[in-house]
Backbone as XML, in Angstrom:
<?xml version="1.0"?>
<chain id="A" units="angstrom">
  <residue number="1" name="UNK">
    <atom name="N" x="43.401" y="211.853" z="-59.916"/>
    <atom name="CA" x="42.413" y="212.681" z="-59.235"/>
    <atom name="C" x="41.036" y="212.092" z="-59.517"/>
  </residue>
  <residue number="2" name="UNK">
    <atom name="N" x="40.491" y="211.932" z="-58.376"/>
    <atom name="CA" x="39.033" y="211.066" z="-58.509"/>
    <atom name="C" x="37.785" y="212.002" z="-58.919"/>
  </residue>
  <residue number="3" name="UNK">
    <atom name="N" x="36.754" y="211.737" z="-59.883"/>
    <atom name="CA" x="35.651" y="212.831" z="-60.082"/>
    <atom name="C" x="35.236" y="213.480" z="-59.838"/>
  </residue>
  <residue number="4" name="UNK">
    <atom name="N" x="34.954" y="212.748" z="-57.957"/>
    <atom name="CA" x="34.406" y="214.069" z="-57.050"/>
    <atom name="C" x="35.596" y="215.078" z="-56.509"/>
  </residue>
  <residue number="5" name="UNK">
    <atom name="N" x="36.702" y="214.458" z="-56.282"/>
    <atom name="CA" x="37.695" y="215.524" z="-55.819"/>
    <atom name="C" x="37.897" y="216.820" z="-57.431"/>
  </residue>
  <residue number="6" name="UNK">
    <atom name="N" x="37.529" y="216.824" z="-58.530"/>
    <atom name="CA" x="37.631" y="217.320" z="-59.271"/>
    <atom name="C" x="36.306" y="218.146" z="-59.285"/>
  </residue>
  <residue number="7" name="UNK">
    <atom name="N" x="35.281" y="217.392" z="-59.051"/>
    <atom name="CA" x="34.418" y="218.414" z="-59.175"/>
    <atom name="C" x="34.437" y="219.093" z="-58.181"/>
  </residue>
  <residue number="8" name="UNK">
    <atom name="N" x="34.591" y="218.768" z="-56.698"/>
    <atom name="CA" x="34.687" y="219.883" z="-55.465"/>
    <atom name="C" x="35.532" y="220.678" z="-56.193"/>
  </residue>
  <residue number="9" name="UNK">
    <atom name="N" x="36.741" y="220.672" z="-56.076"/>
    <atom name="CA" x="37.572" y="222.135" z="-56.847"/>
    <atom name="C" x="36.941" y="222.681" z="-57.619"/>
  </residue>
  <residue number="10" name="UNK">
    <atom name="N" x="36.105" y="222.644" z="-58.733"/>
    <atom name="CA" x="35.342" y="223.380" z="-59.681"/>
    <atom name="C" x="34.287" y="223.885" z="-58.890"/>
  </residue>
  <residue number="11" name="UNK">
    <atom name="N" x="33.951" y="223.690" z="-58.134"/>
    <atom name="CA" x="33.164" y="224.575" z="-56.732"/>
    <atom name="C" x="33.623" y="225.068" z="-56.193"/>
  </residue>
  <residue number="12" name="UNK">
    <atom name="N" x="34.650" y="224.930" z="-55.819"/>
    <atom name="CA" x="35.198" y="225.603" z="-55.048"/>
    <atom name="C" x="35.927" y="226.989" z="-55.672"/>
  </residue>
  <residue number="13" name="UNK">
    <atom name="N" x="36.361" y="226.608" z="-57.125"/>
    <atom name="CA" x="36.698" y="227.977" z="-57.995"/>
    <atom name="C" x="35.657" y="228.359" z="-58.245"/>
  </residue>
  <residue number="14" name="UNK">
    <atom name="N" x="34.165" y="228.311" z="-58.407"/>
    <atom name="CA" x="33.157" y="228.972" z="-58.970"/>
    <atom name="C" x="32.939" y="229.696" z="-57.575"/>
  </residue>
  <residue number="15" name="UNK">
    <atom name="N" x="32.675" y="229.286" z="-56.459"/>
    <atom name="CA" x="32.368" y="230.107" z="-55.356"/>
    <atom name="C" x="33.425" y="231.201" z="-54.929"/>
  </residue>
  <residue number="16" name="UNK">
    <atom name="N" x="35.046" y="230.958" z="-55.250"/>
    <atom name="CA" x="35.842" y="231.892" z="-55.272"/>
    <atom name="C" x="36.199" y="233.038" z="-56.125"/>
  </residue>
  <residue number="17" name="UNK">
    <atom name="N" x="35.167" y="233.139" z="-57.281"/>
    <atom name="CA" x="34.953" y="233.911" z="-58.059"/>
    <atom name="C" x="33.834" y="234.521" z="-57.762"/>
  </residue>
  <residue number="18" name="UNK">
    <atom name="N" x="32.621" y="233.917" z="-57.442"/>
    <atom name="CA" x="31.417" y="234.383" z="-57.370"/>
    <atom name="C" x="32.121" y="235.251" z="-55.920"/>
  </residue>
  <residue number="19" name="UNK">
    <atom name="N" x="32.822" y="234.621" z="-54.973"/>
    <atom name="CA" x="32.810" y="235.824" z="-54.054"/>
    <atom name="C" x="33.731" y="237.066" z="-54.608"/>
  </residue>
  <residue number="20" name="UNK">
    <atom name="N" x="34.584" y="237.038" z="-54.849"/>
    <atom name="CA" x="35.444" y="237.895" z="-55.750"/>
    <atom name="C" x="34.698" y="238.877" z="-56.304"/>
  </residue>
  <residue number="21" name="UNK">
    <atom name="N" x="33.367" y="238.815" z="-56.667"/>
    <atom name="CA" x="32.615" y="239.597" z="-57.212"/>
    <atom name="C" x="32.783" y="239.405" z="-59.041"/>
  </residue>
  <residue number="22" name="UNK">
    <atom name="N" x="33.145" y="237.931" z="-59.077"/>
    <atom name="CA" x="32.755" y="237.592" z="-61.098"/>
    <atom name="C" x="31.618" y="237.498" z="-60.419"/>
  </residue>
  <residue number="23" name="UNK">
    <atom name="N" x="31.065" y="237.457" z="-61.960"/>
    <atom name="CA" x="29.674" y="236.890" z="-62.939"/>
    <atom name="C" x="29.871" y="235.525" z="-63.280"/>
  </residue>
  <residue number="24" name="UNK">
    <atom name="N" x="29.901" y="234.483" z="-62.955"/>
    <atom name="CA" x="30.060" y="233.236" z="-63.291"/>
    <atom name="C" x="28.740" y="232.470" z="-64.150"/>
  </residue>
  <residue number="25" name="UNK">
    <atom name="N" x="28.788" y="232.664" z="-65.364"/>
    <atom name="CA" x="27.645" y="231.762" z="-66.125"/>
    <atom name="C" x="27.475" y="230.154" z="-65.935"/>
  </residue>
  <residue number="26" name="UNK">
    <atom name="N" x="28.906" y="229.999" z="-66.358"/>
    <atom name="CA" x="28.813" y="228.113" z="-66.380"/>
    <atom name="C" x="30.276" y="228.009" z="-65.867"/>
  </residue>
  <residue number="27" name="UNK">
    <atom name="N" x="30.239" y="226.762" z="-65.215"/>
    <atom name="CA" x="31.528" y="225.763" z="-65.489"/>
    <atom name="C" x="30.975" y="224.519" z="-65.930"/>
  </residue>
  <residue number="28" name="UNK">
    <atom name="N" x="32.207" y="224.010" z="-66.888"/>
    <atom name="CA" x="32.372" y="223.063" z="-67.457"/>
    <atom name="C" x="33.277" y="222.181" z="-66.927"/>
  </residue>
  <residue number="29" name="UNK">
    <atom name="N" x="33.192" y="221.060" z="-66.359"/>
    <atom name="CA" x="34.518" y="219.814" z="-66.428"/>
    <atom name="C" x="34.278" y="219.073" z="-67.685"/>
  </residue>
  <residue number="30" name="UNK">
    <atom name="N" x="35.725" y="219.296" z="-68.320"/>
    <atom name="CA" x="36.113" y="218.122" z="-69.670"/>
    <atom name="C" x="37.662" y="217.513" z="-69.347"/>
  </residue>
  <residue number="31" name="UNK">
    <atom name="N" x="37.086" y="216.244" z="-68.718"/>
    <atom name="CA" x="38.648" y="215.100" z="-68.275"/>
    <atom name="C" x="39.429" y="216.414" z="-66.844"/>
  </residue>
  <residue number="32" name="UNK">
    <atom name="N" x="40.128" y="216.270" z="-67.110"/>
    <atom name="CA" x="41.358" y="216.753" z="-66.044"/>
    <atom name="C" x="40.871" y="218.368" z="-66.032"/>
  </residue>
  <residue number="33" name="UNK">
    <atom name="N" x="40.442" y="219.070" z="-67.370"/>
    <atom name="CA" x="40.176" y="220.290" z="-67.288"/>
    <atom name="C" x="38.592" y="221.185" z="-67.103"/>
  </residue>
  <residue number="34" name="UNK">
    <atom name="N" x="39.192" y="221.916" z="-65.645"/>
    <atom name="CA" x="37.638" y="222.638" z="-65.481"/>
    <atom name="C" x="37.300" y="224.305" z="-66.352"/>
  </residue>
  <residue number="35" name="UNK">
    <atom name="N" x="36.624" y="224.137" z="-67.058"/>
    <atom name="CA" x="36.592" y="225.537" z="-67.639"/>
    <atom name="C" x="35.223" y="226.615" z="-67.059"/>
  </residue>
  <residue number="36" name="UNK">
    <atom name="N" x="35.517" y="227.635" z="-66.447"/>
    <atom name="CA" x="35.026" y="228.794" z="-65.809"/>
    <atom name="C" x="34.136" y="229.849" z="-66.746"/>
  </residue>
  <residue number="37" name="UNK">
    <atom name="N" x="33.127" y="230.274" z="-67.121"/>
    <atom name="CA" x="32.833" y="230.876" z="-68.341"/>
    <atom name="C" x="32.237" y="232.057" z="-67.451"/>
  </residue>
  <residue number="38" name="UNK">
    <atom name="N" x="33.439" y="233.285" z="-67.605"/>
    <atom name="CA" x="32.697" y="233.995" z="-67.056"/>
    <atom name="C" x="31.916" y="235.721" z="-67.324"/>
  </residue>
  <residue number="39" name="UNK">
    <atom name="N" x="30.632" y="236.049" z="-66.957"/>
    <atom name="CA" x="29.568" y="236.493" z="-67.160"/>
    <atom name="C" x="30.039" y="238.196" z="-67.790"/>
  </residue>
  <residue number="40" name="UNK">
    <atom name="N" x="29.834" y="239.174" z="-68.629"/>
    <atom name="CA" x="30.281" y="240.516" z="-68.482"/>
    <atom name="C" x="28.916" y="241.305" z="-67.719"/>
  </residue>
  <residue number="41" name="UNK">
    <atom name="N" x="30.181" y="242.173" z="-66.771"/>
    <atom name="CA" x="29.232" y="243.049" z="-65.374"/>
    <atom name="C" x="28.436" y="244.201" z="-67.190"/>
  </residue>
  <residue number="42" name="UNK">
    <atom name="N" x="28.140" y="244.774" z="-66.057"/>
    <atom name="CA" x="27.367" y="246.146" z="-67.449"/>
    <atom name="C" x="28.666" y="246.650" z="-68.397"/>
  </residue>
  <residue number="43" name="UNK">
    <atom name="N" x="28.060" y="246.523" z="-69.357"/>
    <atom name="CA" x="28.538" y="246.500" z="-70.676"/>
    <atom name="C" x="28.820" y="248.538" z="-70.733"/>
  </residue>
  <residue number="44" name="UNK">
    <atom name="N" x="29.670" y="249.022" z="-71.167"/>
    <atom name="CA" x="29.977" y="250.675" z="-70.620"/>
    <atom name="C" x="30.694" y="250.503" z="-72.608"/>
  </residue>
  <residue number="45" name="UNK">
    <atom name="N" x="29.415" y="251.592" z="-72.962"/>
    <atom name="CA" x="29.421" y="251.583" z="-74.487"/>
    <atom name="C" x="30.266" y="252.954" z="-74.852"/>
  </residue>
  <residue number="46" name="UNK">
    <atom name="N" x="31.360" y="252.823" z="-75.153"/>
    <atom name="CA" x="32.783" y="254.250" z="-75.303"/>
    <atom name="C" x="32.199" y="254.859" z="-76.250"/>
  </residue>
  <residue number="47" name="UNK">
    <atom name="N" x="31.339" y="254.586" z="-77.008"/>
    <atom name="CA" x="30.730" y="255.996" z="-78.082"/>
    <atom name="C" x="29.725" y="256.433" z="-77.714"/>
  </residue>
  <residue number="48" name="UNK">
    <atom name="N" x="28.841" y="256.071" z="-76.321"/>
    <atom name="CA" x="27.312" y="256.849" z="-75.726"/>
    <atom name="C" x="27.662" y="257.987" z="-76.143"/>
  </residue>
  <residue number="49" name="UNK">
    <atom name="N" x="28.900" y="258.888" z="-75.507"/>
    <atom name="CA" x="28.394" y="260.288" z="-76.010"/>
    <atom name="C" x="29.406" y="260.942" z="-77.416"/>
  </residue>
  <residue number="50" name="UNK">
    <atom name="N" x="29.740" y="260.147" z="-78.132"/>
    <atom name="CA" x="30.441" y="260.761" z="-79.457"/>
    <atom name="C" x="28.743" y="261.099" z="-79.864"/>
  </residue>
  <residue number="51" name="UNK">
    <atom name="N" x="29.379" y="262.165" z="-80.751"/>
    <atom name="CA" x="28.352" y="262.946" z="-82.330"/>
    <atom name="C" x="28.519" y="262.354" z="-82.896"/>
  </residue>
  <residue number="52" name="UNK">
    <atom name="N" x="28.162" y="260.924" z="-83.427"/>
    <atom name="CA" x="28.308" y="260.446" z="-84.735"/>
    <atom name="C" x="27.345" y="260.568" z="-86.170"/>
  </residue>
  <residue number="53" name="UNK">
    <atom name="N" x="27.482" y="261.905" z="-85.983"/>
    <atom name="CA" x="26.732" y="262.521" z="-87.788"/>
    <atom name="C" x="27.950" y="262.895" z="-88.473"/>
  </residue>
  <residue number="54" name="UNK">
    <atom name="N" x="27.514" y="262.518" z="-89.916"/>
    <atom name="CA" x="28.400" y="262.780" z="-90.702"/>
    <atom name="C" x="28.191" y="263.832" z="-91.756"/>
  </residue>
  <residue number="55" name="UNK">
    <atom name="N" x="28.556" y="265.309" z="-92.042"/>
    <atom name="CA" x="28.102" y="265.404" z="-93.515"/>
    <atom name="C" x="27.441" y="266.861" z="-92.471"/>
  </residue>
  <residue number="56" name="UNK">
    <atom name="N" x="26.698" y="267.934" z="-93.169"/>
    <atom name="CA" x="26.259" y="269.029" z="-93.083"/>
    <atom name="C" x="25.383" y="268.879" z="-91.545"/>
  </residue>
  <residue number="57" name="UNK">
    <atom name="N" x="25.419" y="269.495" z="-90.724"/>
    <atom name="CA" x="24.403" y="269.448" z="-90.106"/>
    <atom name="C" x="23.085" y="270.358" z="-89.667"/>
  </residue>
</chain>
């Protein structure tokens, strides 16, 4: 597989994600392998509404 045919595919997966609706930060090509690094949408924090006091209140 020749460089550019490797890098088109790594475009071509970053744009098929980006449409997909990822967050795509980076891709990486290293040799034969393209790596996708991808972005987190809003972060949804599971203790916003716990009481976390401890002890008399």
């Amino acid at each position: 597989m020749s460089a550019s045919s490797l890098e088109e595919k790594a475009l071509r997966l970053f744009r098929t994600f980006e449409h997909a609706g990822k967050n795509v930060n980076r891709v990486t090509v290293e040799g034969r392998r393209i790596v996708l690094d991808l972005g987190q949408g809003e972060v949804v924090d599971d203790f916003e509404e716990v009481d976390m006091r401890h002890g008399k209140t």
